[in-house]
C-alpha positions in Angstrom: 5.0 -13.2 6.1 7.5 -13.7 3.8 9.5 -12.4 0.3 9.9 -14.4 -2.4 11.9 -14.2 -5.7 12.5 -16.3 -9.0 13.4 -16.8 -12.4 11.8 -19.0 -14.9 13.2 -19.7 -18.3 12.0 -19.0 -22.0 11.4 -22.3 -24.4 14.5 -24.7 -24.2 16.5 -21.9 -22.0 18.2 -22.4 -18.6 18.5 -20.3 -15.6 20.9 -19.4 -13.8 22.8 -21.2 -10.5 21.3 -20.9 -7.0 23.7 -18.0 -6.1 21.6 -15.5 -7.8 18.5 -16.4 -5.6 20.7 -16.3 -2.7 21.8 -13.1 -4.0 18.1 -11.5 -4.5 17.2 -13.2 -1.3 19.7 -11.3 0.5 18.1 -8.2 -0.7 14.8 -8.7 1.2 16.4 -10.2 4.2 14.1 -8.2 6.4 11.2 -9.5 5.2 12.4 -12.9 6.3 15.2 -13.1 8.9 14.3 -16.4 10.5 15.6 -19.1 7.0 15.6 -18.6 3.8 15.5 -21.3 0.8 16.6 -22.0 -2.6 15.1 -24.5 -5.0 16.9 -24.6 -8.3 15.5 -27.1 -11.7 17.2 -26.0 -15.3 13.7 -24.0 -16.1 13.2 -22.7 -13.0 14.6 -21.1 -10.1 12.9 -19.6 -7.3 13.8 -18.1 -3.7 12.4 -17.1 -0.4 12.7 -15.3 3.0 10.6 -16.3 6.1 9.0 -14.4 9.1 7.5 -17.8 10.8 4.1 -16.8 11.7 2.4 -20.2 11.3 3.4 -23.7 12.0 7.0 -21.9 13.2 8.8 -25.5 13.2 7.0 -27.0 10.5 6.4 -24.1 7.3 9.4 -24.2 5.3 9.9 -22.8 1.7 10.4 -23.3 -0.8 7.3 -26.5 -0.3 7.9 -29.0 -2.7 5.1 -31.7 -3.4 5.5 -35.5 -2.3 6.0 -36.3 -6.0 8.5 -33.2 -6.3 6.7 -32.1 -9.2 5.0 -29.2 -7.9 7.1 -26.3 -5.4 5.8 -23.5 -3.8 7.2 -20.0 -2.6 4.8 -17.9 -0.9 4.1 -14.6 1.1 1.5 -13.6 3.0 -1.2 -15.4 5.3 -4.2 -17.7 4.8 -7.0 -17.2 7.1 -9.4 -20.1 5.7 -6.5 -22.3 5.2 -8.2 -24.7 8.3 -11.2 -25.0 6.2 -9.0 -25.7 2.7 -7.1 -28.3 4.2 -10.6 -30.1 5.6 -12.0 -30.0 1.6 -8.7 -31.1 0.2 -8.1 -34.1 2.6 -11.5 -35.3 1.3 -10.4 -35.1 -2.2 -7.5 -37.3 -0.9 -4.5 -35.0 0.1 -2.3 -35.8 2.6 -0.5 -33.3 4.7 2.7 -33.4 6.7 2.4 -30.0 8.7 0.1 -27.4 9.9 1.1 -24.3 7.7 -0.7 -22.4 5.1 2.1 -22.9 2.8 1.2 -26.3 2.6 -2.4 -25.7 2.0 -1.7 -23.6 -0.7 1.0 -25.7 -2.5 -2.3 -28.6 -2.4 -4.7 -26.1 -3.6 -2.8 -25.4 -6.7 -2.1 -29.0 -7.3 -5.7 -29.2 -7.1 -7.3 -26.5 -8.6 -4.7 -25.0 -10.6 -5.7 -21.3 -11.7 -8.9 -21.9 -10.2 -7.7 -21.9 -6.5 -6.5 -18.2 -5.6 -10.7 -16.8 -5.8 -11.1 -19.6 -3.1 -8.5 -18.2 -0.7 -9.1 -15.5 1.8 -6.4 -13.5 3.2 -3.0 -11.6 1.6 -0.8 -13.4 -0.7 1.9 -13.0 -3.4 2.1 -16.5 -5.0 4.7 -18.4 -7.3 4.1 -22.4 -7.8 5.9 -24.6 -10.6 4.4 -27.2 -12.6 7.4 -29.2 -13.1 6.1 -31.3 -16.0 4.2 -28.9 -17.8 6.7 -26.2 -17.5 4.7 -24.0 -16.3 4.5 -21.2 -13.3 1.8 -19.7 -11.5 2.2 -16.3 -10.6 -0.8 -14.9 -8.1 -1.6 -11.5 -5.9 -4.4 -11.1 -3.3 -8.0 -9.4 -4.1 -7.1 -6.1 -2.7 -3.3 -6.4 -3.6 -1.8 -5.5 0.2 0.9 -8.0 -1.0 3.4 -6.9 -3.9 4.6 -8.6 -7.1 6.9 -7.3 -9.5 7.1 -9.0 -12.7 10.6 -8.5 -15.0 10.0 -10.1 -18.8 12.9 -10.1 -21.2 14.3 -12.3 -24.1 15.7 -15.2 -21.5 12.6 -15.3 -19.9 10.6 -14.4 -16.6 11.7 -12.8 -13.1 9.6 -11.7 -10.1 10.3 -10.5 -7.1 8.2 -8.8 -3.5 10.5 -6.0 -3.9 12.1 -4.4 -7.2 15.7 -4.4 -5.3 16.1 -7.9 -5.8 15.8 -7.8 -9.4 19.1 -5.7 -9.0 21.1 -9.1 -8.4 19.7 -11.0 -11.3 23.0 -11.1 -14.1 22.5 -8.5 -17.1 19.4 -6.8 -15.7 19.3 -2.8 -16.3 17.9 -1.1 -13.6 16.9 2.1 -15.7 14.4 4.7 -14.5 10.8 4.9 -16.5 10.7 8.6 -16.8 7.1 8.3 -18.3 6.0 7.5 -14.3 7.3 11.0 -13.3 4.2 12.8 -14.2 2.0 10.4 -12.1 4.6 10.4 -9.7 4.7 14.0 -9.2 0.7 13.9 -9.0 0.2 11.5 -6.1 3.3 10.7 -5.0 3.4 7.0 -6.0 3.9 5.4 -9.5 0.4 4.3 -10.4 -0.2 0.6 -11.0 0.6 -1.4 -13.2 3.6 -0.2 -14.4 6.5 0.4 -11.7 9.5 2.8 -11.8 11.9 0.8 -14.0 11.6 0.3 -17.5 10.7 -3.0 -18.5 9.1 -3.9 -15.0 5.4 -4.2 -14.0 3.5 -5.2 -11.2 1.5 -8.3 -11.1 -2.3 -6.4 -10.4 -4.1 -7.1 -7.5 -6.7 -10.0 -8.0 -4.9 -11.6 -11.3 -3.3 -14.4 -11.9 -0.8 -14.8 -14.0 0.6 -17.9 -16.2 4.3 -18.3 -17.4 4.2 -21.6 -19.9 6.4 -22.7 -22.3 7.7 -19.0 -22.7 4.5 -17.5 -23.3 2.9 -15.0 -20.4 -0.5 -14.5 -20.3 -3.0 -13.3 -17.1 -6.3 -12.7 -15.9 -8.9 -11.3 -13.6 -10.2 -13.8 -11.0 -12.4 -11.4 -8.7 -13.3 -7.0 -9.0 -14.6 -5.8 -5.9 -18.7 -4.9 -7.2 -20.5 -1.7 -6.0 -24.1 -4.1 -7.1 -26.5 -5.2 -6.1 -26.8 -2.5 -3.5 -27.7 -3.3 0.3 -31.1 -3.6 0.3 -31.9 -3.6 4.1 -32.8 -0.9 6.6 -30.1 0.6 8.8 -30.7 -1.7 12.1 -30.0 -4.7 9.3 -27.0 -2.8 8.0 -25.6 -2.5 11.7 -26.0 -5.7 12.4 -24.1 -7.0 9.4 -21.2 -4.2 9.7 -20.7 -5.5 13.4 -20.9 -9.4 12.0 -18.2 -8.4 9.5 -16.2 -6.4 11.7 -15.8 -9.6 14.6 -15.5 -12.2 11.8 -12.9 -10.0 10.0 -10.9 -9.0 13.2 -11.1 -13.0 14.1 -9.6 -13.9 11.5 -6.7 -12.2 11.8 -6.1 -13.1 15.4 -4.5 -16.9 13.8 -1.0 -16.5 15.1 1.9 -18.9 16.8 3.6 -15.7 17.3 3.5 -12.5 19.7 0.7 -10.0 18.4 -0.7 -6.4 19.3 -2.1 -3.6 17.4 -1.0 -0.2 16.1 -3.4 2.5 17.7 -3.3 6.0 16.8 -6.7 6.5 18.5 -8.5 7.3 15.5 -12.0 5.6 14.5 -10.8 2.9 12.8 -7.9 1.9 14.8 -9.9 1.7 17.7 -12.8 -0.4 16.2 -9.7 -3.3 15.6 -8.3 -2.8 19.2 -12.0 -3.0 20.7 -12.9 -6.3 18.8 -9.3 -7.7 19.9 -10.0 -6.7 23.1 -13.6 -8.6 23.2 -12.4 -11.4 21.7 -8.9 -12.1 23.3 -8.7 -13.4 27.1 -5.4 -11.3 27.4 -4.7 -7.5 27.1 -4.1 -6.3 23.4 -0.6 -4.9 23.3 -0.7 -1.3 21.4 1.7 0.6 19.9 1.5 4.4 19.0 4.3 7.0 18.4 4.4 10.8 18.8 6.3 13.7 18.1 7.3 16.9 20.3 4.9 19.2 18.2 1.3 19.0 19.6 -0.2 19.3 16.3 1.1 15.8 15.1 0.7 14.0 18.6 -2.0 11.9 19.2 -0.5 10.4 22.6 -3.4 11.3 24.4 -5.9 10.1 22.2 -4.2 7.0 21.9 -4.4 7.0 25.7 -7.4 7.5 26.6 -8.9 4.5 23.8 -6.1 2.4 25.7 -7.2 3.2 28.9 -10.8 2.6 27.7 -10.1 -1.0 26.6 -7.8 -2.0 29.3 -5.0 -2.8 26.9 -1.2 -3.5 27.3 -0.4 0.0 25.8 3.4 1.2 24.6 4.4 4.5 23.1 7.4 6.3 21.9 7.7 10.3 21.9 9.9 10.2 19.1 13.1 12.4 18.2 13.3 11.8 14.7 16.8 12.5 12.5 15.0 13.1 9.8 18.0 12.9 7.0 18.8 9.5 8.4 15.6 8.0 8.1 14.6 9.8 4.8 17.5 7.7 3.2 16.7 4.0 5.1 12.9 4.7 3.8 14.2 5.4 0.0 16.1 2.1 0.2 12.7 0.4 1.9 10.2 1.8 -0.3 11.4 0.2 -3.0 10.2 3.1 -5.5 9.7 6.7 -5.9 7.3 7.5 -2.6 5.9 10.7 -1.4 3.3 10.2 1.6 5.4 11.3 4.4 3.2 9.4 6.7 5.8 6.0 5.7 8.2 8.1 8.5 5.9 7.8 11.6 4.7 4.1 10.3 8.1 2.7 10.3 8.4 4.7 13.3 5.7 2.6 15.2 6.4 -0.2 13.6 9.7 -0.2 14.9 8.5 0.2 18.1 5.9 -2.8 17.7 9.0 -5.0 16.4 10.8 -5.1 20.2 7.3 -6.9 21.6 5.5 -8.5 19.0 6.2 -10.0 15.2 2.3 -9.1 14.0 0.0 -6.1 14.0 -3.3 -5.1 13.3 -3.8 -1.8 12.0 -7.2 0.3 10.9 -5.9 0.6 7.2 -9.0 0.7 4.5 -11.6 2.2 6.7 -11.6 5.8 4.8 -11.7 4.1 1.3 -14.5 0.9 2.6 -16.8 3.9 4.6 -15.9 7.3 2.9 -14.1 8.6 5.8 -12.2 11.3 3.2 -12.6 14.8 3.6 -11.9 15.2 0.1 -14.8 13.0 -0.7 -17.3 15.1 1.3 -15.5 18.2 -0.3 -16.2 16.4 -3.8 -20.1 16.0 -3.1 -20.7 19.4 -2.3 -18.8 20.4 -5.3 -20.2 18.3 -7.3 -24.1 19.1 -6.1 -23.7 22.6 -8.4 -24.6 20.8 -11.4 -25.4 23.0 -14.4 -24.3 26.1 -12.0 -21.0 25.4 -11.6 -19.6 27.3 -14.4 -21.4 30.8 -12.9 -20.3 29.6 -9.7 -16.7 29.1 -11.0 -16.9 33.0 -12.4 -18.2 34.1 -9.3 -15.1 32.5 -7.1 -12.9 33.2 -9.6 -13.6 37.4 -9.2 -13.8 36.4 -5.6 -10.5 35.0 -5.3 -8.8 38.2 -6.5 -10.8 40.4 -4.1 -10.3 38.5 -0.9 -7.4 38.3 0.7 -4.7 36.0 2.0 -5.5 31.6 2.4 -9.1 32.8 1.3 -8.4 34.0 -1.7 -6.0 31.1 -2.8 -8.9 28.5 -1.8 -11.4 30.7 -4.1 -9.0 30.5 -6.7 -8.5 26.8 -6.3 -12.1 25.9 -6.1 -13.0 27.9 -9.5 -9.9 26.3 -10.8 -11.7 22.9 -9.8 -14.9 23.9 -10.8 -14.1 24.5 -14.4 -12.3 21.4 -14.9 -13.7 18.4 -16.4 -14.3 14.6 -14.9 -12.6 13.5 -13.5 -9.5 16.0 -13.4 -12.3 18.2 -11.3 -11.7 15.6 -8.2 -8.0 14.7 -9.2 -7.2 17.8 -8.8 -8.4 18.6 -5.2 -6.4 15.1 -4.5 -3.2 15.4 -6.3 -0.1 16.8 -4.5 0.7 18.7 -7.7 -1.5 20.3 -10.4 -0.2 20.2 -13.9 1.3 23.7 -13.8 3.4 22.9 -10.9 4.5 19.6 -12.3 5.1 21.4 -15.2 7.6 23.8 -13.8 9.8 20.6 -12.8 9.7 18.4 -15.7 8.4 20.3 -18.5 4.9 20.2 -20.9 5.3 16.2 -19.8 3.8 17.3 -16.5 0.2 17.6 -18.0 -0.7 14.2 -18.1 -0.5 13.4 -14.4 -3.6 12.8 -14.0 -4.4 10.6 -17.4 -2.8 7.3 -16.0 -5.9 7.4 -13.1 -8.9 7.9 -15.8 -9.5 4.7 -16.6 -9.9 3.6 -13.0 -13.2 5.8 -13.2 -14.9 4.6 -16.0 -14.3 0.9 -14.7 -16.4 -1.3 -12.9 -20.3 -1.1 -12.1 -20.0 2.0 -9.4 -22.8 4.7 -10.5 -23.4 7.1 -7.4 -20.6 9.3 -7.8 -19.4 9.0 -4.4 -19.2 5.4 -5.8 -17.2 6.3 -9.1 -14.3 8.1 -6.7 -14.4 5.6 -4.3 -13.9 3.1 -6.7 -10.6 4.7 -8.2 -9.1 5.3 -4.9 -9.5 1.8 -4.4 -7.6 0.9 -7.5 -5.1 3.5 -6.8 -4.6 5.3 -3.5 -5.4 2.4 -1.4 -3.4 0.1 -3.9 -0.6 2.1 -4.5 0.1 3.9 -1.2 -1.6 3.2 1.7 -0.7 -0.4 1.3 2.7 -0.1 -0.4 3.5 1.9 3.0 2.1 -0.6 5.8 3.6 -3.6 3.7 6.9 -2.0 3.4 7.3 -0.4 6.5 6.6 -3.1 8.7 8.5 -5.2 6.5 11.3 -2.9 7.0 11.0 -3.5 10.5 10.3 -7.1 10.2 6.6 -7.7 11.5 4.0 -8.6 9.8 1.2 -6.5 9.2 -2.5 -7.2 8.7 -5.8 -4.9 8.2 -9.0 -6.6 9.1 -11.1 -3.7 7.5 -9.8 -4.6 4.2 -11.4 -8.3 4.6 -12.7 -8.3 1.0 -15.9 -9.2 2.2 -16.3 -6.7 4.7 -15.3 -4.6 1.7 -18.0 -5.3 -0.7 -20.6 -5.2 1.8 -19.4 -1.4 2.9 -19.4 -0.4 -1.1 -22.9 -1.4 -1.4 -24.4 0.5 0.9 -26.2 3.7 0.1 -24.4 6.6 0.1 -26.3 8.0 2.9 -25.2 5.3 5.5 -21.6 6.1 4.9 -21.8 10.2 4.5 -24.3 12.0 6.9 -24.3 15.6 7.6 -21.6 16.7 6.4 -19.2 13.5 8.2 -18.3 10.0 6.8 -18.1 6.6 8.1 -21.7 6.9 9.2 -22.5 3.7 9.9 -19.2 2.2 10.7 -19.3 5.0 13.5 -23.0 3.8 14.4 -21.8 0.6 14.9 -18.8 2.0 17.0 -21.0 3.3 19.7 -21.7 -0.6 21.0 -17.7 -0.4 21.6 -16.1 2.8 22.1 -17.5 6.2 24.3 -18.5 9.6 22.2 -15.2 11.1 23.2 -13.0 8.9 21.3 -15.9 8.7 18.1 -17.0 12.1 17.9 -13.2 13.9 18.1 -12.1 15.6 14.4 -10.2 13.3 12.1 -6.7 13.5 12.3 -3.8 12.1 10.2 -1.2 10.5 10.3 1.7 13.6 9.7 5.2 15.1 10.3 6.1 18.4 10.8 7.6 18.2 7.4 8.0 21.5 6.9 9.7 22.4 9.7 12.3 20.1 9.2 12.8 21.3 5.5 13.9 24.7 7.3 16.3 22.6 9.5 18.5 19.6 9.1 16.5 18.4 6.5 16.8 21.2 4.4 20.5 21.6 4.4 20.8 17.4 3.4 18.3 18.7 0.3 19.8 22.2 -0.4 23.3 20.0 -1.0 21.7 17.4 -2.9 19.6 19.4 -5.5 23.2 21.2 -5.8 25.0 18.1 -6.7 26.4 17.5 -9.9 25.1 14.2 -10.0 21.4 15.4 -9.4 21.9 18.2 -12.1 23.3 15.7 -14.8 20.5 13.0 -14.4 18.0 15.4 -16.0 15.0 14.1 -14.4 14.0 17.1 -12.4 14.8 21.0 -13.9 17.4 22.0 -10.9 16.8 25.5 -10.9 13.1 25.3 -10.2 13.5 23.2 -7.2 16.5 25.2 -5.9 13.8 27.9 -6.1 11.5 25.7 -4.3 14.1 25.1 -1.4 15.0 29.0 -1.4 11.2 29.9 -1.0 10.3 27.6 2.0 14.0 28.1 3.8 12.5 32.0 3.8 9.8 31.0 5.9 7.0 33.0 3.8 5.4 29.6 1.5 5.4 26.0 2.1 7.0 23.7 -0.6 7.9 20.9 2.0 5.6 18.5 -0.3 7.1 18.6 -3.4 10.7 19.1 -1.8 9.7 15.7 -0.1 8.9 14.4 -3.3 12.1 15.3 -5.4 14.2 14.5 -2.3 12.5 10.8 -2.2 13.2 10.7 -5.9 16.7 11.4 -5.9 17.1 9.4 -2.3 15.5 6.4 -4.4 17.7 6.9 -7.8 21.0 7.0 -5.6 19.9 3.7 -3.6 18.7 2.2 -6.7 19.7 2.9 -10.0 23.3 4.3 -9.3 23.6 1.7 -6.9 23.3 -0.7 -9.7 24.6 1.1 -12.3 28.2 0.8 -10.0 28.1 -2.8 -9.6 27.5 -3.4 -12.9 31.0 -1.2 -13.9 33.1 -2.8 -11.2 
């Protein structure tokens, strides 16, 4: 696991010495902190930081080919490399070590273009084409592996994490204020675009191609929803247990210390129990919990420990919260809302003082429909032609009844009379368009527009399938793996998630809805399949996630470090966020009677991230 960085000229240009790739290295150190590299030509320059997973001695970057025509930089694993390097040695390559690095450099020599739909595993990609002039840019199927992509008149930069851009000469790290709205919907800027102007992500499952100063990219795989399984359930259990070993397998390849984050949820356990079957050595586990018993899962993490014999750690956690708000801002890399990131650095850093990889259960809600909100869509949605009487009747409701039950009357008419897809956006956004509205203005409307084209894409039909499908290309993409990636970067370990094994993943999507929802509960037949592993108490228990007792701290510590903040000259003057409406915000929650701790998270993670970021910059560039 690595970070890598680079620069590569436009037509007849030059780039710059190897101190500004030593300086954007330096910004991902922790991605890297056992070498670093530098591998400068007049078109080209490119960088990286190495966690040694594979071939520790021999798997140094950047690769460079025999011929030193071709050189690699390159983050992530590859967990078919052993079979890659079989096919390539018959087509008459010759290797010097046992990496994947090496592997991959061959493959593009090889294949060119062609060879990232034949490798399995995470990846972010650069390779040079010394003679042609031409780079290779490439991010995994699912995209658990980041790529930011910087285009300008002197040509291309990239980078794993925006912050190293900072460090390239002339760059202008300005804020894209068109990502607020989306941002203050879900909590993340939606792909492709990132938060600074003039900077996109790579998407996952493209290539791109940087040649003679011209940029182009493509598609090499979409994750299909046909042809659907056509088998009976015994078949389909079968398979799912097939996929589940192979997948888990896979990601056991390692010349380092492993274990496995367990919260003792469904799909965390699943991992650990395969680990456990397959290794002749106690898994080591990690889980974290805090003081207040509704965000502890100790015991449950316990008792699936105790269950599979495993070398289990935890950490009852006192967590500073204003400290660690501010090291997540710098981490995050963007504007980033899902307060789960605390408790996953948390455990990561706990992971990082016995191991240097982890599995986690990441991808089985999106692969299976473990959601609530998806269940809560389906019944919704199973009104048809009555849901605008329905919407009256909830609406007349909602002013009758009183308290929480009148609000979620209110909400659900609301939702009713909305039209697709905003009708399942908004039981799924953190703020609805009035709310966002109120902080930025009639701007706050379109929230939701940047996610509609991820529902009329692809071949999904069911319409469990359709919202699967853009959580996919969104929530998964966006912030479940922007938050395992960067937060066990932060704490330098690498992180891997057998359920989102692309070929696990298209077989899940292609079963019928009814093997993954069943009365009234998801993850049917990944919870089926379970049984073989786990005992009912650990399946059968109530879904819980992975939360902080945010808004509790927003009435302590946390609170005063905001309350100062959103008072700051600085924060008033940026003009981003309407001051008074927050300050409102803050007053309302610090009075105990309403909870705003979400969006005060959000605008505190904004501001956090525009003081670590764009001021930061903004400073160096005046000195």
């Amino acid at each position: 696991m690595c970070g890598i960085v680079g620069i590569a000229a436009g037509q007849g240009g030059r780039v710059p010495g190897e101190a500004v790739a030593h300086a954007m290295n330096a910004q991902i150190l922790h991605r890297g902190p056992d070498e670093g590299g530098v591998h400068r030509e007049d078109a080209v320059l490119l960088g990286m930081r190495r966690l040694s997973i594979i071939d520790v001695a021999g798997g140094h970057q950047p690769m460079r080919s025999a011929d030193g025509r071709h050189v690699l930089v390159f983050n992530g694993e590859i967990y078919n490399h052993a079979a890659l390097r079989r096919e390539l040695a018959v087509l008459g390559h010759r290797f010097t070590t046992r990496s994947d690095s090496e592997v991959v450099l061959h493959a593009c020599i090889q294949w060119g273009e062609d060879a990232f739909a034949r490798l399995e595993g995470m990846f972010a990609i650069a390779c040079w084409d010394r003679d042609a002039r031409r780079l290779l840019l490439a991010r995994d199927r699912l995209g658990k592996k980041p790529l930011f992509v910087h285009r300008g008149p002197a040509g291309l930069a990239f980078a794993s994490e925006l912050k190293s851009l900072l460090a390239i000469p002339g760059f202008q790290a300005r804020f894209d204020t068109g990502a607020l709205p989306g941002y203050l919907a879900f909590g993340y800027v939606p792909s492709p675009g990132s938060a600074l102007v003039g900077v996109e992500r790579l998407p996952a499952a493209h290539v791109g191609v940087w040649e003679q100063g011209r940029w182009r990219q493509s598609a090499y795989w979409r994750l299909a929803f046909q042809p659907a399984f056509q088998g009976s359930e015994a078949e389909a259990e079968e398979a799912l247990a097939g996929h589940i070993d192979r997948a888990v397998g896979d990601r056991l390849m390692s010349d380092v210390p492993f274990g496995a984050f367990l919260s003792g949820g469904l799909d965390s356990s699943v991992v650990v129990a395969r680990m456990a079957a397959i290794l002749d050595r106690p898994v080591k586990t990690f889980t974290i919990g805090f003081r207040e018993a509704r965000f502890n899962e100790l015991d449950s993490a316990r008792a699936v420990a105790r269950h599979l014999g495993t070398e289990h750690h935890e950490e009852l956690v006192e967590v500073e919260a204003t400290a660690l708000a501010q090291q997540l801002a710098w981490h995050l890399d963007e504007p980033f809302a899902d307060s789960s990131a605390l408790p996953t650095f948390l455990v990561s850093r706990l992971a990082a003082r016995h191991v240097k990889m982890v599995l986690s259960g990441d991808g089985g809600d999106e692969a299976f429909a473990g959601y609530d909100r998806y269940l809560r869509w389906l019944r919704l949605s199973r009104l048809g032609p009555l849901r605008g009487p329905v919407a009256g009747l909830l609406s007349g409701a909602s002013r009758l009844l009183p308290g929480h039950r009148g609000f979620r009357a209110g909400r659900i008419a609301e939702r009713l009379r909305q039209p697709w897809p905003d009708c399942y956006l908004s039981g799924v956004a953190l703020s609805r368009p009035e709310q966002a509205c109120a902080l930025i203005g009639e701007a706050g409307r379109s929230g939701y527009a940047s996610l509609h084209p991820l529902f009329e894409a692809g071949d999904a039909r069911h319409p469990l399938d359709r919202i699967v499908a853009a959580d996919i290309g969104s929530y998964l993409l966006d912030d479940i793996l922007v938050k395992l990636d960067r937060m066990t970067m932060a704490a330098s370990i690498e992180g891997r998630a057998p359920l989102l094994d692309h070929r696990l993943m298209e077989f899940a999507v292609r079963l019928p809805p009814s093997m993954r929802v069943r009365r009234g509960r998801g993850k049917h037949l990944l919870r089926q399949v379970a049984r073989r592993w786990l005992p009912p108490e650990i399946l059968d228990k109530p879904k819980q996630g992975f939360a902080i007792p945010l808004a509790d701290w927003f009435r302590g510590g946390l609170g005063v470090m905001a309350a100062d903040l959103f008072a700051d000259r600085q924060f008033r003057e940026r003009g981003w966020v309407r001051p008074e409406a927050v300050q409102a915000l803050a007053r309302a929650h610090a009075g105990g009677g309403e909870d705003h701790s979400e969006t005060l998270w959000q605008v505190l993670m904004l501001e956090l991230w525009a003081r670590a970021m764009v001021d930061r910059r903004e400073e160096a560039v005046a000195c």
